[in-house]
C-alpha positions in Angstrom: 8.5 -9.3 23.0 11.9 -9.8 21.9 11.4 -13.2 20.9 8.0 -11.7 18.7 10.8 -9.4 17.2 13.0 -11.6 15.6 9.9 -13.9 14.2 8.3 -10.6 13.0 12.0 -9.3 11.2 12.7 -13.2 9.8 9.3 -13.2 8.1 10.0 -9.8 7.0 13.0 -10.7 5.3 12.0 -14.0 3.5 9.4 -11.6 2.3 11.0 -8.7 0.8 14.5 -10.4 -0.2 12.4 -13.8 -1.5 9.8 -11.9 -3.3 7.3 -13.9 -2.0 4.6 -11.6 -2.6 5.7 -9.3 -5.3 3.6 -9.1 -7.9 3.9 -8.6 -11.8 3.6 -4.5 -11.4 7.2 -4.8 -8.8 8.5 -7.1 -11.1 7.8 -5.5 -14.8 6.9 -1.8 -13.6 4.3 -1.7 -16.5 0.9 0.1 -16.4 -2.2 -0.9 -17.4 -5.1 -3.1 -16.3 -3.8 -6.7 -15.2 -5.1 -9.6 -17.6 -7.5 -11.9 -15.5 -8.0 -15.4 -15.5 -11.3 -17.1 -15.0 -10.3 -18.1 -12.0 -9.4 -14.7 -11.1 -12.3 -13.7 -11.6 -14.7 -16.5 -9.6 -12.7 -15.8 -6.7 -13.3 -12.3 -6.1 -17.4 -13.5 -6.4 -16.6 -15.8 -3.5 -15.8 -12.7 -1.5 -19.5 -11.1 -1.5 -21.3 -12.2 1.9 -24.5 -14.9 1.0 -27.7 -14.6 2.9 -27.7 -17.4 4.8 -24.2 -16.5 6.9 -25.8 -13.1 7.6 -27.8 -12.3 10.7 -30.5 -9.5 9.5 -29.1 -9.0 6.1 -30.2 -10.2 2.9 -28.3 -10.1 -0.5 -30.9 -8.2 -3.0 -29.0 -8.7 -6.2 -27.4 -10.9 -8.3 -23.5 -11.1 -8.5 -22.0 -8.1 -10.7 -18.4 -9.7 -12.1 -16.2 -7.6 -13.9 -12.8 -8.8 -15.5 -9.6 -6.2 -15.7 -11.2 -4.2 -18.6 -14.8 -3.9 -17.3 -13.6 -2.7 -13.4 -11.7 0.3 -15.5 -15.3 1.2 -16.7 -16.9 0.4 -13.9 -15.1 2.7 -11.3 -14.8 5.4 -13.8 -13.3 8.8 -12.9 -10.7 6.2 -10.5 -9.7 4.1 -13.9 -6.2 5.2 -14.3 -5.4 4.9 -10.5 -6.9 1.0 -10.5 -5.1 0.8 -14.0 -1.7 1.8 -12.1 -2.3 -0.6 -9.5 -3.2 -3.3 -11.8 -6.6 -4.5 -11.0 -7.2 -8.0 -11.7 -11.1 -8.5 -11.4 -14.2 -6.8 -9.4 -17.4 -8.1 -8.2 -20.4 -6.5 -6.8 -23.4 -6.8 -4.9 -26.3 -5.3 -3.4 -27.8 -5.7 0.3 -30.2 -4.7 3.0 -30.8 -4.9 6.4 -33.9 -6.3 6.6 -34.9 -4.9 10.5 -33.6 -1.2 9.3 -34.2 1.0 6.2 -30.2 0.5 5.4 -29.2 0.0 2.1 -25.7 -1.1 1.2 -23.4 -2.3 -2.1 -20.1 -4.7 -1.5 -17.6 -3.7 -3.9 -14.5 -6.5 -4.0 -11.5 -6.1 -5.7 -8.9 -8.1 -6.9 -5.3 -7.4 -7.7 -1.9 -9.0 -8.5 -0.2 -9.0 -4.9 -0.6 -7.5 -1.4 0.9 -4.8 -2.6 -1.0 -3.6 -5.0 -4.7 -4.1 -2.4 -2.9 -2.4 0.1 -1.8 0.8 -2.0 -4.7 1.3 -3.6 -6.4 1.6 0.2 -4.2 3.2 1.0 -4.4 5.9 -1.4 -7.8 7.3 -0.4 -7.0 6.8 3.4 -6.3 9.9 6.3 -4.2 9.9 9.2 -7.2 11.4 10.7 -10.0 8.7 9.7 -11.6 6.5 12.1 -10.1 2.9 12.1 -11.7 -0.5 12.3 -10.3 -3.6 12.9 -11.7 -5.2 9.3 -9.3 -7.5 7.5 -5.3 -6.2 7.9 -7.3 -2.8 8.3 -10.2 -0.4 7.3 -11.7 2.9 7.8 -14.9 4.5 8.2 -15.5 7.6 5.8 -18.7 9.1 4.8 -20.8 6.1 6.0 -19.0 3.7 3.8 -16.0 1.0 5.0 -13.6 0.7 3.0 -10.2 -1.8 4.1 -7.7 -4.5 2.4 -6.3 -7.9 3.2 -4.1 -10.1 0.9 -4.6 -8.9 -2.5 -8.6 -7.7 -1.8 -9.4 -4.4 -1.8 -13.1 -4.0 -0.4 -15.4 -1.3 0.0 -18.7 -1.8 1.9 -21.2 1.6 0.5 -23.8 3.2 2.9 -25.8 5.7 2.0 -27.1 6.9 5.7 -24.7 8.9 8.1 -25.9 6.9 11.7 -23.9 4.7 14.0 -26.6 2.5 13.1 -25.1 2.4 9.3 -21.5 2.4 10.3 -21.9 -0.6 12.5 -23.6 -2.6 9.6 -21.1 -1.6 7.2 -18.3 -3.0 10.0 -20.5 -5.9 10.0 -20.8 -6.7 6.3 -16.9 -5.9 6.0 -16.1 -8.0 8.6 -18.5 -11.3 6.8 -16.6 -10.5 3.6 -13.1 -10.5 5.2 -13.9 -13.6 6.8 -14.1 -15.2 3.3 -10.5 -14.1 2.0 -8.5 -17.2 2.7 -5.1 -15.3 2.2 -2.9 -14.0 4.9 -4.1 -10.7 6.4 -0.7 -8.9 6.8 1.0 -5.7 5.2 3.6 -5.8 2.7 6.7 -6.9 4.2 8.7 -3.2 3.2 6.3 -1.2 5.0 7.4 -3.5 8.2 10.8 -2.6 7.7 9.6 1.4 8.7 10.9 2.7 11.8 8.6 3.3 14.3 10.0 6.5 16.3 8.6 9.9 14.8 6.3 8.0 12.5 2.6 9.4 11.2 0.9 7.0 12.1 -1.7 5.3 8.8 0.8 7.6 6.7 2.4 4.6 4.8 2.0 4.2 1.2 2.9 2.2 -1.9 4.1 3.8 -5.5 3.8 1.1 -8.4 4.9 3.6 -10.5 6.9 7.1 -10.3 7.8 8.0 -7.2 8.6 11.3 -7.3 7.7 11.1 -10.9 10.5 9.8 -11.8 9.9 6.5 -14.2 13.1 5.0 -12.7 11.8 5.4 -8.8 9.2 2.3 -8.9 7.6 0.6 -7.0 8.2 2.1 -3.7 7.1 1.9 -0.4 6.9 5.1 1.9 6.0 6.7 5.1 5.7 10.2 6.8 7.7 11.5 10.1 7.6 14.2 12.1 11.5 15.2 11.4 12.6 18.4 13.4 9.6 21.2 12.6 9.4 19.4 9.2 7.2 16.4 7.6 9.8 14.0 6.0 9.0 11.1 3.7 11.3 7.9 3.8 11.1 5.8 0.8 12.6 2.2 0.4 12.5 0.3 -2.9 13.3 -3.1 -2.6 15.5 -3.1 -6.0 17.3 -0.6 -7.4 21.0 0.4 -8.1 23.0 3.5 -8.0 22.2 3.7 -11.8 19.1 4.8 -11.0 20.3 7.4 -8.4 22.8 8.8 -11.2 19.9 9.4 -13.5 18.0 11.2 -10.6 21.5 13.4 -10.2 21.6 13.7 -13.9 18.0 15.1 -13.8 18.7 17.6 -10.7 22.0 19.1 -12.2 20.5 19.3 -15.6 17.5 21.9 -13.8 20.8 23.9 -12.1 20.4 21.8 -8.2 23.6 20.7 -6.2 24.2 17.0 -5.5 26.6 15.4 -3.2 28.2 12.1 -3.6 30.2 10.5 -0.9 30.5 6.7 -0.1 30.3 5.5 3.6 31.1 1.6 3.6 28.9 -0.1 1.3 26.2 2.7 1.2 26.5 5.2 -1.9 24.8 8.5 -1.2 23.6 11.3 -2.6 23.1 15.1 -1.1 20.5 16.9 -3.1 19.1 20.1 -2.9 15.7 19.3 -5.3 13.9 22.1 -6.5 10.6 20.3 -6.6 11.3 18.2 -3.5 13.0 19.9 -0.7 16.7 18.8 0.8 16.8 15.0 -0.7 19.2 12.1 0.7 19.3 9.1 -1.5 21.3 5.9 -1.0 21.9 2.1 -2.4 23.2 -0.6 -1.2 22.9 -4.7 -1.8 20.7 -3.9 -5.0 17.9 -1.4 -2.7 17.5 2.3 -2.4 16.1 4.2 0.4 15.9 7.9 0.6 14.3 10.4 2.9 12.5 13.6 1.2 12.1 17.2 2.5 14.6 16.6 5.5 15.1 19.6 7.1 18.9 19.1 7.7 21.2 16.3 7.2 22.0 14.9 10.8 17.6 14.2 11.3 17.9 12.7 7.8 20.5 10.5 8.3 19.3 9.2 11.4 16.2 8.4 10.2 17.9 7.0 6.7 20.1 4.9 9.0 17.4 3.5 11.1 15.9 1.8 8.3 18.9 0.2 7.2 19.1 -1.0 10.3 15.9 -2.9 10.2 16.8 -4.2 7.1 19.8 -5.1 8.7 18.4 -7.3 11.2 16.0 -8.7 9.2 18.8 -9.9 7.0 20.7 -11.2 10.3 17.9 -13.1 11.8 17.1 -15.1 7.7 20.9 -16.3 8.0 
C-alpha cells in the first residue's frame, strides 16, 4: 500500500506542477466555447458505439456532429455552463435494443483537458446518486447514465424508469468508454484532497470564479464534514498572494475583518466573509488553497494543513 502511495503522489505531482493536462481554460482563464479542429471533431464520432460491437443493440441513426458553436445550440438552456467549460465538439446518436422496447440517445462530448470533462460531470452529480463503474466514473439519474473519462463527457439517455433500462444504459456507457483511448483518471488536484472527513463524490472543478471572484480560477474543491459544519477546501494550482490581497481588498471594502500573519513560507489570511462564512486563505510556491465556512480556526487549519501536506509529499517523492 505504501509503495502504491508514493507511485499514486509522484504521478500526482508530475501532473499538477508539469501541467500535463491543463488545458487552455487553466491556462488563459477565458470564457467561451473552445474553437475545434476537424480532428476534434472526428474523434468524438469515434466515441458512439457501432452495431456490430453491440450484443442486442442496433445504432438507428446516423452520426449527429456538432463543432464548439453548434453543441452551445444543441444543449441549449446548459450553453453558458458548456461555454464555461469550453466544449470542444459533440456527437450524437440514436439506439435500440432490439429484444426490448428501450429506446436510447449517446451524447459525447468533447473538451480541452480532463479537467474540463470531469467538472462538467461533475456539476450535475449528488453525493446521494447511485454510482457505476463506467469510464473514471458515472451515475445513474432518472434512467439516463451519465460519466467522464479523459476529456469525454458522455451521457447515455433512457427514457423508461426499469432495471431493465438502467442496465442497458450501463451497457451502452460502458461500449462507448471502451472506445476512449485516453487515460481514465481524475485531475491530478483533486488527488491531492485529503481523505479524512471528506463528502464523498463532493469534489468539484471551477474554470472560472470561485467564489465569484474573477481572480479565484480555476479551482478545484471538495466538501468535509468540519465540526457541526460543511466546509469547502479549495486548491488552485497557480496563484499568488496578489490575488489574496485583492480578495482582502474586496472584504474590507464591504466593512469584513481580515487577518494576515505569515507562518514559514505560507501567507495567510483570517477572514470573516459576509457572503461566505469564516474564510482561511493561504499561498505558497505560486498556489493558493483555502478552506470556506470553517467553523473555527483550529478544524480549519488542520484541514488547510493536511493538504499542504499532500502536496508536500507529492513534491518530495518527484525529487
Amino acid at each position: 500500500m505504501k509503495i502504491r502511495y508514493i507511485i499514486l503522489v509522484n504521478l500526482i505531482f508530475v501532473l499538477v506542477a508539469g501541467c500535463g493536462e491543463q488545458s487552455d481554460t487553466e491556462s488563459s482563464g477565458q470564457q467561451g466555447a473552445a474553437k475545434s479542429s476537424p480532428k476534434q471533431v472526428v474523434s468524438t464520432t469515434a466515441i458512439l458505439p457501432r452495431t456490430e460491437e453491440l450484443a442486442g443493440f442496433e445504432k438507428v441513426s446516423d452520426d449527429r456532429v456538432f463543432d464548439a458553436y453548434e453543441t452551445l445550440d444543441y444543449v441549449g438552456e446548459d450553453s453558458l455552463l458548456f461555454a464555461d467549460y469550453r466544449v470542444v465538439a459533440a456527437a450524437s446518436a440514436d439506439y435500440i435494443a432490439t429484444e426490448a422496447d428501450l429506446q436510447f440517445a449517446v451524447d459525447v462530448y468533447r473538451f480541452p483537458g480532463y479537467s474540463e470533462a470531469f467538472g462538467i460531470y461533475a456539476h450535475h452529480r449528488k453525493p446521494e446518486l447511485k454510482y457505476v463503474n463506467v469510464g473514471t466514473q458515472g451515475y445513474l439519474a432518472d434512467g439516463s447514465l451519465s460519466f467522464f473519462s479523459g476529456d469525454y463527457y458522455v451521457k447515455v439517455s433512457g427514457y423508461a424508469d426499469s432495471e431493465d433500462n438502467d442496465s442497458a444504459a450501463v451497457y451502452l456507457g460502458m461500449a462507448a468508454a471502451n472506445r476512449i483511448d485516453q487515460k481514465s483518471v481524475y485531475p491530478a488536484a483533486i488527488l491531492l484532497m485529503p481523505e479524512e472527513g471528506k463528502i464523498i463524490n463532493s469534489e468539484e472543478y471551477f474554470p472560472l470564479k470561485f467564489l465569484d471572484h474573477d481572480f479565484f480560477s480555476p479551482a478545484y474543491a471538495c466538501r468535509y464534514h468540519l465540526g457541526d459544519s460543511v466546509s469547502t477546501l479549495v486548491f488552485m494550482p497557480r496563484g499568488s498572494t496578489a490575488e489574496l490581497l485583492q480578495y482582502k481588498e474586496i472584504l474590507t471594502n464591504r466593512g469584513n475583518k481580515v487577518i494576515e500573519e505569515q507562518q514559514g513560507e505560507l501567507r495567510l489570511y483570517f477572514c470573516d466573509d459576509d457572503r461566505h462564512g469564516r474564510v482561511i486563505m493561504s499561498s505558497r510556491a505560486g498556489r493558493l488553497a483555502g478552506v470556506i465556512n470553517t467553523p473555527d480556526r483550529i478544524l480549519g487549519m488542520e484541514l488547510l494543513m493536511k493538504l499542504w501536506n499532500n502536496v508536500d509529499v507529492a513534491q518530495q517523492g518527484h525529487d
